[in-house]
Backbone as a ProteinNet text record, in pm:
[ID]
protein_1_A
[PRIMARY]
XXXXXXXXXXXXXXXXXXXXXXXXXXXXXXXXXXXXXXXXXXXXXXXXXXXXXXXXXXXXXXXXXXXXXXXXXXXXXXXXXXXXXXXXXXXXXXXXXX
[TERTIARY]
82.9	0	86.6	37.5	98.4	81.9	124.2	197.2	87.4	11.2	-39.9	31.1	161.1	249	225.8	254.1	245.5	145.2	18.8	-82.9	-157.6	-139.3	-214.3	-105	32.2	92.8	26	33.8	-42.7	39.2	-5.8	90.1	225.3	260.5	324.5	499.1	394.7	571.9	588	523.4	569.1	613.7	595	683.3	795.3	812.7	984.3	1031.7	1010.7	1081.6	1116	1000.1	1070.2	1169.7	1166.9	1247.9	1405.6	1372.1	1528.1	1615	1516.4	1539.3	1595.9	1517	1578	1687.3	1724.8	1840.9	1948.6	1931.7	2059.6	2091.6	2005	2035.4	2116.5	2056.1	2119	2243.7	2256.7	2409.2	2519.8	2446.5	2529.7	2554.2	2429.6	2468.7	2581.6	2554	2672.5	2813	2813.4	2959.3	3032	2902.4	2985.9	2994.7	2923.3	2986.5	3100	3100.5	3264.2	3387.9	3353.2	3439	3446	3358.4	3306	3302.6	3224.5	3129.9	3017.3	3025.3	2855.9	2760.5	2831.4	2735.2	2613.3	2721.8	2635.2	2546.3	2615.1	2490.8	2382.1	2418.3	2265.8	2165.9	2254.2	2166.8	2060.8	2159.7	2070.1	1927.1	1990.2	1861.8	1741.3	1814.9	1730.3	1577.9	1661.3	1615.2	1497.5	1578.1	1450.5	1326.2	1392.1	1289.6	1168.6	1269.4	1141.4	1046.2	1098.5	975.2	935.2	919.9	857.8	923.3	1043.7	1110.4	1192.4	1142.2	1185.5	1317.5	1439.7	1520.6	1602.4	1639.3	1638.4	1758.6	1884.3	2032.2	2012.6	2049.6	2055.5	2200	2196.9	2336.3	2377.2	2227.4	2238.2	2254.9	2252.2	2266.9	2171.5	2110.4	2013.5	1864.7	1761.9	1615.1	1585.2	1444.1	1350	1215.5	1158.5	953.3	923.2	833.1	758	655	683.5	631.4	452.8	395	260.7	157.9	192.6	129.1	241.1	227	284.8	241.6	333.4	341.8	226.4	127.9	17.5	98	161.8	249.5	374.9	482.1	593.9	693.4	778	847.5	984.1	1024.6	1126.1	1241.5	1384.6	1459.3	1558.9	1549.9	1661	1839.6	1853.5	2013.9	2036.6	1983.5	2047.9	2117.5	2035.9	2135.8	2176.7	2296.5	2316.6	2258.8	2239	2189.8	2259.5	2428.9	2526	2552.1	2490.7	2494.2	2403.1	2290.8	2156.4	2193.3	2226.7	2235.6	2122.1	2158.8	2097.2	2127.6	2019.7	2088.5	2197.8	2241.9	2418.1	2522.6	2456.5	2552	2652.1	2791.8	2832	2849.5	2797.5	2813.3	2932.8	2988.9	3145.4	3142	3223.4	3252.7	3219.5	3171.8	3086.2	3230.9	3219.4	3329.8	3325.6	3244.8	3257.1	3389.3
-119.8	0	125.1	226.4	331.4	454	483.5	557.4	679.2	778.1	906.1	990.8	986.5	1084.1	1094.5	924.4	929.6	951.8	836.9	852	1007.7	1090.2	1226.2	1297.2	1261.9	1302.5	1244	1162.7	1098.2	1019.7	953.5	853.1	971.8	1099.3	1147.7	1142.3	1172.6	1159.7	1040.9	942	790.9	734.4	815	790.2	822.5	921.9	993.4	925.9	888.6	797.9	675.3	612.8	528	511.8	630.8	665.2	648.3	696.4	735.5	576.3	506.2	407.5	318.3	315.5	224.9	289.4	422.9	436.8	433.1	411.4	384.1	234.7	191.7	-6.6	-35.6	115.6	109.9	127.9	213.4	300.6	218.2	64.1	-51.4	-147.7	-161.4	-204.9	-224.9	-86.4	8.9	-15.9	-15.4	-26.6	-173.7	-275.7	-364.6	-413.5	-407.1	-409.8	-335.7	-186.4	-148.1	-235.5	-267.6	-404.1	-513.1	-539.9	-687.8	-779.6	-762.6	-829.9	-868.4	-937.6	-925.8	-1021.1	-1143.5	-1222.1	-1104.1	-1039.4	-923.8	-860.8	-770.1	-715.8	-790.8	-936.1	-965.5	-1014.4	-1011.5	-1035.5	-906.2	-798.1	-726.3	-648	-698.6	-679	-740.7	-903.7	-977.4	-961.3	-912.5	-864.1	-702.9	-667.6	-565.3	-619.7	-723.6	-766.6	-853.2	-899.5	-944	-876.2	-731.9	-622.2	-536.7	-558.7	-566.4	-454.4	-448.8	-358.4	-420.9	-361.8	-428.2	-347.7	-379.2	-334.3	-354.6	-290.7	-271.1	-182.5	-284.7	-188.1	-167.2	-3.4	83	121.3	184.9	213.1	338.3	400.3	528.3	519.4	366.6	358.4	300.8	204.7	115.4	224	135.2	205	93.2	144.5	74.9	138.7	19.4	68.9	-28.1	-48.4	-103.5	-172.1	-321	-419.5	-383.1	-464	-408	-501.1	-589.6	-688.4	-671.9	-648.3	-684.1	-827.9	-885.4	-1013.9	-971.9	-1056.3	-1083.7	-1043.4	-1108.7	-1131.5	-1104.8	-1015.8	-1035.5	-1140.1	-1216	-1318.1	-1263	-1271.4	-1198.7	-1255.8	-1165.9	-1227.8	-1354.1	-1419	-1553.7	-1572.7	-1462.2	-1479.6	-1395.2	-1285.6	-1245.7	-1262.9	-1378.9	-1455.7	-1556.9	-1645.4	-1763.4	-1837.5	-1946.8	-2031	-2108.5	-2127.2	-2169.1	-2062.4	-1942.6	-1844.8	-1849.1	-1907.5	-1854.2	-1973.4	-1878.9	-1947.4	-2094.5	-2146.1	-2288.1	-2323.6	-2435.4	-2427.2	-2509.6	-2567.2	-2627.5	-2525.5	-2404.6	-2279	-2227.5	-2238.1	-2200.8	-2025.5	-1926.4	-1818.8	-1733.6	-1658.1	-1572	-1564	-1601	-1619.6	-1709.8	-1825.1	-1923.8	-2032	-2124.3	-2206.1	-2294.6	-2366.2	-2479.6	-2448.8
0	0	0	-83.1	-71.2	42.1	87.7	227.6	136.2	261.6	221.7	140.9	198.4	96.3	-78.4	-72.5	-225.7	-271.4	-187.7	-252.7	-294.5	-191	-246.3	-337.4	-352.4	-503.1	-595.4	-663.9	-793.8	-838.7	-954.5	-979.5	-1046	-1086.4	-1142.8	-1040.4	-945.7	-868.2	-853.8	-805.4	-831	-937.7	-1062.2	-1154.1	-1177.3	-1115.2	-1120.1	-1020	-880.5	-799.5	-884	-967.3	-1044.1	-1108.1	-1191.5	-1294.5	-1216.6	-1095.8	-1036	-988.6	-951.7	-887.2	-994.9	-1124.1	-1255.1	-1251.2	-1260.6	-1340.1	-1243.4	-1108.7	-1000.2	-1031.3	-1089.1	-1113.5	-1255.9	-1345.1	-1470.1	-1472.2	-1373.9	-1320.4	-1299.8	-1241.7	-1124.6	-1276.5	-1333.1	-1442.7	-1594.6	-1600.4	-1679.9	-1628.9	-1508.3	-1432.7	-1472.9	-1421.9	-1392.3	-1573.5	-1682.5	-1854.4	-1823.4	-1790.8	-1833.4	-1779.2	-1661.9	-1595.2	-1639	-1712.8	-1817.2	-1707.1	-1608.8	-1527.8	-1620	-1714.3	-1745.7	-1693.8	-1614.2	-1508	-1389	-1331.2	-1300.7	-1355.5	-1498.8	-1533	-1580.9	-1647.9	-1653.1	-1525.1	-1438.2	-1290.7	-1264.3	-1276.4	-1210.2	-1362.1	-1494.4	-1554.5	-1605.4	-1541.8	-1486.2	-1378	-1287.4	-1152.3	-1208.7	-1258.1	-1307	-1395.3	-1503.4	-1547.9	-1426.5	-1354.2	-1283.1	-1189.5	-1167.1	-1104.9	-1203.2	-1328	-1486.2	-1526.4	-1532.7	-1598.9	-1724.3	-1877.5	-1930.2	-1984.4	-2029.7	-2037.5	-2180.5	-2246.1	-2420.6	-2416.5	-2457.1	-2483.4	-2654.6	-2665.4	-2811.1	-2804	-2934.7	-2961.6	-2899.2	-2889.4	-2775.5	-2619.6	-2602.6	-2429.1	-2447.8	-2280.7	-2246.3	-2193.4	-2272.9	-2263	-2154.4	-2085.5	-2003.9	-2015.7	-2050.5	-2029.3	-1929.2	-1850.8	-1777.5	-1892.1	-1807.4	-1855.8	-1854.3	-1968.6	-1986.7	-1876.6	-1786.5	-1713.5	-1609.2	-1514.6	-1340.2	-1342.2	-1263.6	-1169.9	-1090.5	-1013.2	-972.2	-816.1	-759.9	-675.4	-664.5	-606.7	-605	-482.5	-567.7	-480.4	-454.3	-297.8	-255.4	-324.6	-321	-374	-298.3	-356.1	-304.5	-245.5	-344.8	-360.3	-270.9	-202.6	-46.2	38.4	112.8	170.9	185	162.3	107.1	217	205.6	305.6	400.9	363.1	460.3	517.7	530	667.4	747.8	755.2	819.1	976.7	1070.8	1129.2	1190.8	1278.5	1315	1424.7	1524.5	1646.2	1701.6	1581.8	1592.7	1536.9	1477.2	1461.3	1559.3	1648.1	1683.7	1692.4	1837.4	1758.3	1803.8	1802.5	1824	1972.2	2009.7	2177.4	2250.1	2139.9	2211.7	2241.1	2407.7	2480.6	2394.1	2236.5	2155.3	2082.7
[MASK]
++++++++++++++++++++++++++++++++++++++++++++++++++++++++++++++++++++++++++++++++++++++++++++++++++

């Protein structure tokens, strides 16, 4: 749900927050090609595609429209946190006499 703030802006400023938010990912994106990371960048335009951002590299630089159908549901992301960290209660933790 959207917070009063936004909601009595309109969708207009929620679109420019958008706008800003794609292009800090485009930003991370861009970086890691000039590094020729490109496992990365297709992660993270992956990752946009999957909060329906669709993403279209030109010769002028990379475009994005929003996908014409949203996911019904969004599913959190996975790769966060690996799962040989989450601790457990045979987890030893820092200072512990084991």
């Amino acid at each position: 749900p959207l917070s009063p703030t936004w909601a009595a802006g309109g969708a207009s400023d929620l679109t420019r927050v958008v706008g800003r938010l794609v292009q800090v990912a485009l930003d991370e994106r861009g970086a890691a090609r000039e590094r020729k990371d490109y496992a990365a960048a297709d992660r993270i335009r992956d990752r946009l595609g999957g909060a329906g951002v669709t993403v279209e590299d030109t010769a002028s630089g990379p475009r994005w429209v929003l996908a014409a159908e949203q996911p019904a549901t969004a599913q959190p992301p996975t790769d966060r946190i690996p799962t040989d960290r989450i601790p457990t209660d045979e987890t030893p933790t820092q200072g512990s006499a084991d």
